[in-house]
C-alpha positions in Angstrom: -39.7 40.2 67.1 -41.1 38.0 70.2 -42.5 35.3 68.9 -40.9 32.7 71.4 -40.2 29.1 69.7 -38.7 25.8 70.7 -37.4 23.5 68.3 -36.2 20.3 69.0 -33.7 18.1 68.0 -33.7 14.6 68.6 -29.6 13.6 67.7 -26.4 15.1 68.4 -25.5 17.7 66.0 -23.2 19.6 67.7 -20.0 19.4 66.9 -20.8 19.3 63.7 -20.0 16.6 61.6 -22.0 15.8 58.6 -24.0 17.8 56.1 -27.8 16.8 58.1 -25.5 18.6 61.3 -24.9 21.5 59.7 -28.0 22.2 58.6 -29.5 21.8 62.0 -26.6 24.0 63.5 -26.6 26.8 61.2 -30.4 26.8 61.3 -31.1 27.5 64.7 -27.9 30.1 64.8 -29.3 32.5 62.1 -33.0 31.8 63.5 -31.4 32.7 67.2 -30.2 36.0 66.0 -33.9 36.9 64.8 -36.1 35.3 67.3 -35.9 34.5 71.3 -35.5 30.7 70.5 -35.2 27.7 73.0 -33.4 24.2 71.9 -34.3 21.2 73.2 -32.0 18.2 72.5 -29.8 15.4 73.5 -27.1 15.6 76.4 -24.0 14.3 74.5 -24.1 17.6 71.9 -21.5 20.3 72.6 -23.7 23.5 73.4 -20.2 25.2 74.3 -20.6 27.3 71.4 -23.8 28.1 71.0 -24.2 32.3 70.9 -27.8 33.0 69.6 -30.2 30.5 71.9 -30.8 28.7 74.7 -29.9 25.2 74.9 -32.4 22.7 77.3 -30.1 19.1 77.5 -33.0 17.1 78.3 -33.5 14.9 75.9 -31.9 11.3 76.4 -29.0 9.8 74.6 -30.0 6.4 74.2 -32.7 4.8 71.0 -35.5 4.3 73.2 -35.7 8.7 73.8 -37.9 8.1 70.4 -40.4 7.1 72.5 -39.7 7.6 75.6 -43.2 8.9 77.2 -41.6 11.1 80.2 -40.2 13.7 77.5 -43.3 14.7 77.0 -43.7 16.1 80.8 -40.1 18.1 80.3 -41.2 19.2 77.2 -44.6 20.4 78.6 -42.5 22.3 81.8 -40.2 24.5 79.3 -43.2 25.2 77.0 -44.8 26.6 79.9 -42.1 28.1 81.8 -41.0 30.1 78.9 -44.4 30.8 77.2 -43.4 29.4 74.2 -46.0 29.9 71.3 -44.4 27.6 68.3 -42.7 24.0 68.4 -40.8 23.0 65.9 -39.4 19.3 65.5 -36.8 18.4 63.0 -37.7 15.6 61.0 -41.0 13.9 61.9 -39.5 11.2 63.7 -40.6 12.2 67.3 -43.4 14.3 65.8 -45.5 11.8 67.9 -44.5 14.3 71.1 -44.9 17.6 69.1 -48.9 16.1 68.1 -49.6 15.4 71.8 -48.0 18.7 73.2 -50.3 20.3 70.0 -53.4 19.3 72.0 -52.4 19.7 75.6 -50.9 23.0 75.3 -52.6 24.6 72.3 -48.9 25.5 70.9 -48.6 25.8 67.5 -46.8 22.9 65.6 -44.4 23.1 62.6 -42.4 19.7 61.2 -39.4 20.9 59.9 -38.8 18.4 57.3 -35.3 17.4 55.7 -36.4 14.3 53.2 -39.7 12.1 52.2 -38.5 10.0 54.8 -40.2 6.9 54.0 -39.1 7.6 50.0 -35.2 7.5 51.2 -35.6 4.3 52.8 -37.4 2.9 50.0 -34.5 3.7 47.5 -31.9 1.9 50.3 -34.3 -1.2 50.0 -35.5 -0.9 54.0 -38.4 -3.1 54.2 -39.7 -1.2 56.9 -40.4 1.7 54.8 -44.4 1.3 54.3 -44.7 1.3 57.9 -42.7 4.6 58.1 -45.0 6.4 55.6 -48.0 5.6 57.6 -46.5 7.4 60.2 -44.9 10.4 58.3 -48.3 11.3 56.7 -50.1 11.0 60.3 -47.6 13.4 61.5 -47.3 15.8 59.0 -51.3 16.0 58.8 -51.4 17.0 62.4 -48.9 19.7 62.0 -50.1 23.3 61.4 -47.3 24.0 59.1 -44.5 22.7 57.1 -41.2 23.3 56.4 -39.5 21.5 53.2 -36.1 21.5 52.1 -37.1 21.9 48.4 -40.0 22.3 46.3 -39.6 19.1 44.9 -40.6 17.7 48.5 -43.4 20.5 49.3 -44.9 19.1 45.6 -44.6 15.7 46.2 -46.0 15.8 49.9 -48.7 17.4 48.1 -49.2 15.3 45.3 -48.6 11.6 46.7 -49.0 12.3 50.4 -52.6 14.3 50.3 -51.0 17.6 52.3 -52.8 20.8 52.0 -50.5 23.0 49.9 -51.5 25.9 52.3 -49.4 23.9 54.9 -46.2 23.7 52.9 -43.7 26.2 52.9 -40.2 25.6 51.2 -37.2 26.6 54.0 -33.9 25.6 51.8 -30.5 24.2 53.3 -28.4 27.3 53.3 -24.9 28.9 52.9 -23.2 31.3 54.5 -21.5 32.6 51.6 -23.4 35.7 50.0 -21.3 36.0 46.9 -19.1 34.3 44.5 -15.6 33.6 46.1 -12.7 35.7 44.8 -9.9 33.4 46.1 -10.7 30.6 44.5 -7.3 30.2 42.2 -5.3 30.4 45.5 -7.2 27.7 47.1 -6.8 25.0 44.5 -2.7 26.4 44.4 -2.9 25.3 48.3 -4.8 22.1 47.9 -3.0 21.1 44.9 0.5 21.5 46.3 -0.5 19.5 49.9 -1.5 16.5 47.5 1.2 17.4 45.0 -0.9 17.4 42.1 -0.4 20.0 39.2 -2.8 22.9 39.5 -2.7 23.8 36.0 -5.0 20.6 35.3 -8.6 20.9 36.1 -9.1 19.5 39.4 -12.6 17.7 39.8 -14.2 16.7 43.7 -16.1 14.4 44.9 -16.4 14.3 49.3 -18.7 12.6 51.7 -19.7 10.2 54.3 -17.8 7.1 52.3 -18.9 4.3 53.9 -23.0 5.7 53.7 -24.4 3.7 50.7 -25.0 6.1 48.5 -21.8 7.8 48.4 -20.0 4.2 48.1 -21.9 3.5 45.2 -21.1 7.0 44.0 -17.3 6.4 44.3 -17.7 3.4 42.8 -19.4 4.9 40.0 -16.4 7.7 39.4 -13.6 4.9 39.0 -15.2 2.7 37.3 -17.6 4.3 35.1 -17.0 7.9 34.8 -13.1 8.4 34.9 -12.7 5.0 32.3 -14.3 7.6 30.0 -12.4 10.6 31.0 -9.3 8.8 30.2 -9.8 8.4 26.2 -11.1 11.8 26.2 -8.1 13.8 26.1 -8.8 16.3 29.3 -5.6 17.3 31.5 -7.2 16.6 34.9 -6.9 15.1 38.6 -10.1 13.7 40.5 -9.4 13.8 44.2 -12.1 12.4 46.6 -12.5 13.4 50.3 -14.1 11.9 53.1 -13.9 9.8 55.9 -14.5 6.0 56.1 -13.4 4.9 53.4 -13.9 1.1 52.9 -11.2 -1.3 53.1 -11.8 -2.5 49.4 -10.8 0.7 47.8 -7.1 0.3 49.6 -6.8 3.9 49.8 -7.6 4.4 46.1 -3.4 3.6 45.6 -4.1 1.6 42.8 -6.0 4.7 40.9 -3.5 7.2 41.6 -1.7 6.3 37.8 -5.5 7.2 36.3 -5.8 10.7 37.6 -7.4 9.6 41.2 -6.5 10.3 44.8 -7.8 10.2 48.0 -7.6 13.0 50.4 -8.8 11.3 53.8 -10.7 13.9 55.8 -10.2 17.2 55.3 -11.1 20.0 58.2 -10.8 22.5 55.7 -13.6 21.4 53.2 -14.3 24.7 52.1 -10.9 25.3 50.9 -11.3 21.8 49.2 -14.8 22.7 47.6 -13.7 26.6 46.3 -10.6 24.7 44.7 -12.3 22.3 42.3 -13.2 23.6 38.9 -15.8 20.7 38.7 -17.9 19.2 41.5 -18.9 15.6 41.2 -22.1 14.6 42.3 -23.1 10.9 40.3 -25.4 10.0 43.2 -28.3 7.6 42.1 -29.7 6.1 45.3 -30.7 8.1 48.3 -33.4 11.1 49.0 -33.2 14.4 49.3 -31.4 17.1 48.9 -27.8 16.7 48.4 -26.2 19.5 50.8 -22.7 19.3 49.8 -23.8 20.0 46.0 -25.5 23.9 47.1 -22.1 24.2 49.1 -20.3 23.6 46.3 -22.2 26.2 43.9 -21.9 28.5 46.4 -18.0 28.1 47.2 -17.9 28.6 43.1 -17.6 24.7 41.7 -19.4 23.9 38.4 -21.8 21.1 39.7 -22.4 17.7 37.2 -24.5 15.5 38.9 -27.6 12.9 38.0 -31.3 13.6 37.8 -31.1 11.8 41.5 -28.0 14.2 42.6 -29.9 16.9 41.9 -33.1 16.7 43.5 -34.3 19.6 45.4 -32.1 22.0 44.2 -33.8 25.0 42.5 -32.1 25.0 38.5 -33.4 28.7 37.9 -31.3 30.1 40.1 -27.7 28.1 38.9 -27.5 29.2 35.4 -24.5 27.3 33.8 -23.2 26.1 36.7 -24.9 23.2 37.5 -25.8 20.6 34.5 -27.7 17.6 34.8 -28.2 14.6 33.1 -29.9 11.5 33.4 -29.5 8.7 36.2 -26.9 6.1 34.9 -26.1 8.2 31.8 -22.0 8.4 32.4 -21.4 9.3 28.5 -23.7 12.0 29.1 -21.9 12.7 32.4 -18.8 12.9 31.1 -19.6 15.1 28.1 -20.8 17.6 30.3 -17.5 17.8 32.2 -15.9 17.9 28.8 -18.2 21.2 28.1 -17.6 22.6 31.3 -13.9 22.6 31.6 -14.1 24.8 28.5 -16.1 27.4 30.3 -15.4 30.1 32.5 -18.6 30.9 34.5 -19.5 32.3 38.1 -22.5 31.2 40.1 -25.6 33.6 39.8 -26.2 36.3 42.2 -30.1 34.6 42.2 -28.2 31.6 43.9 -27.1 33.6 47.0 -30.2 35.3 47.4 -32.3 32.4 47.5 -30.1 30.1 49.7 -27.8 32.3 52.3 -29.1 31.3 55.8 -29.8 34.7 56.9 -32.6 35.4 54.1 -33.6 31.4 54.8 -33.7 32.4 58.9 -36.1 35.5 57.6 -38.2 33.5 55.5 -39.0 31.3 58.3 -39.9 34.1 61.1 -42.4 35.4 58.5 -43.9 31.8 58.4 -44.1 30.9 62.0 
């Protein structure tokens, strides 16, 4: 195919380090391998491994590149030099230079979209948000296309943020898994005897950013709500959380290890940590979007119980029994279905891996540019 795109990125996501990175990364790797694609982003990433594009460092490193006015002539030199056709620009944050280049080059411009911005700041309380949804709207209204993480964000663009629903097209976080894993028993054997925990009780995970809000509260939320309840219910289990930053109050989580919980520190090797748990925690209440650790973890073969909020943007048809919902707050509820599920023996759907491996997502999106 040789339809020539840039897309930029306006953060370091290389190495990666967080879920939002490794959506970024893996997306423009399987897109590479399709399409001649150009990447324009910050100096301080690592493009030492990139294999499938070209890399332009031109953006700057420091806030003010949000609006710094002298991108745009950069910008406008690569589009030209390389006879780009599409621009794409993760999140609408600097959409502002992909609606300007729109009208002085005539390229075609798609917002690759990650969240309702201005709805995740509203649920962390930023008073600033109203301002923000001004600006997300103008954006995506100016853009010829759009790519959403979920159809819950293509629907509600549509429905509260007056988008033409010809504009929207859903473009899911992805795996690289294409199947259900088949060492699953020996990874949980490994992780179990690093933390020396018994592996014959049904190990349940939580990981994440720990000092982000959301994942706080959620950690929170485990010891004091969620595992108080698992302890009169007569399970044989062992939570273990992962992550870095941990905040100071939780000491560690010492003072839990005697109910069933322990802390792992950061982990390299998540994977290994994700395929091992029977059960994947996910009692996240606050926060947009689409929880990217939680279609990792159906993919790497967890059983997923999370919250109405955990589970936004991930399409239920395709999960059959192994993901279970229930209501925000609703930690009786929550724990019953951990109860159910440690009595189950399922495997994530072959509709799961269809839908969200990166190299049917990367496909999906050439057809749409």
């Amino acid at each position: 195919m040789n339809k020539k795109v840039l897309d930029i990125v306006s953060y370091r996501f290389l190495p990666i380090g967080s879920g939002g990175q490794k959506s970024i990364a893996y997306f423009l790797e399987y897109l590479g391998q399709i399409i001649p694609l150009h990447v324009v982003g910050t100096k301080n990433n690592d493009f030492s491994t990139i294999a499938h594009y070209t890399f332009h460092p031109v953006l700057k490193t420091y806030r003010l590149r949000y609006v710094d006015l002298t991108s745009i002539f950069r910008l406008y030199f690569i589009i030209k030099k390389e006879k780009i056709e599409t621009l794409i620009i993760e999140h609408p944050y600097i959409g502002w230079i992909g609606v300007l280049l729109k009208y002085i080059t005539g390229i075609r411009l798609i917002i690759h979209t990650h969240n309702i911005e201005y709805e995740r700041f509203r649920s962390l309380k930023k008073w600033w948000w109203r301002i923000l949804k001004i600006y997300e709207i103008f954006i995506l209204k100016h853009a010829d296309k759009i790519f959403c993480i979920s159809d819950d964000d293509k629907y509600w663009m549509i429905a509260k943020m007056g988008i033409g629903e010809n504009k929207c097209i859903t473009i899911p976080y992805g795996i690289v898994q294409n199947e259900y894993p088949l060492d699953k028993q020996l990874c949980k054997e490994t992780v179990c005897k690093r933390h020396a925990l018994d592996s014959n009780k049904k190990l349940l995970f939580f990981n994440g950013l720990l000092d982000y809000v959301p994942n706080k509260s959620a950690v929170w939320d485990i010891l004091n709500k969620i595992n108080p309840l698992l302890l009169n219910a007569g399970l044989e289990y062992n939570i273990l959380i992962a992550g870095k930053n941990l905040p100071p109050e939780f000491e560690l989580l010492k003072k839990w290890n005697d109910k069933h919980v322990f802390y792992a520190g950061f982990v390299d090797d998540i994977d290994k940590y994700t395929k091992a748990a029977d059960i994947f925690l996910n009692p996240v209440n606050t926060g947009g979007g689409v929880k990217t650790k939680m279609i990792e973890a159906l993919g790497l073969g967890a059983t997923v119980i999370a919250t109405e909020n955990g589970a936004l943007g991930v399409d239920k048809s395709v999960c059959g029994e192994k993901l279970k919902v229930v209501g925000n707050d609703d930690w009786e509820g929550f724990v019953n279905q951990i109860k159910k599920a440690t009595n189950e023996e399922k495997i994530t759907p072959v509709e799961f891996y269809k839908k969200y491996n990166w190299k049917n997502i990367a496909q999906k999106c050439v057809e749409n540019i």
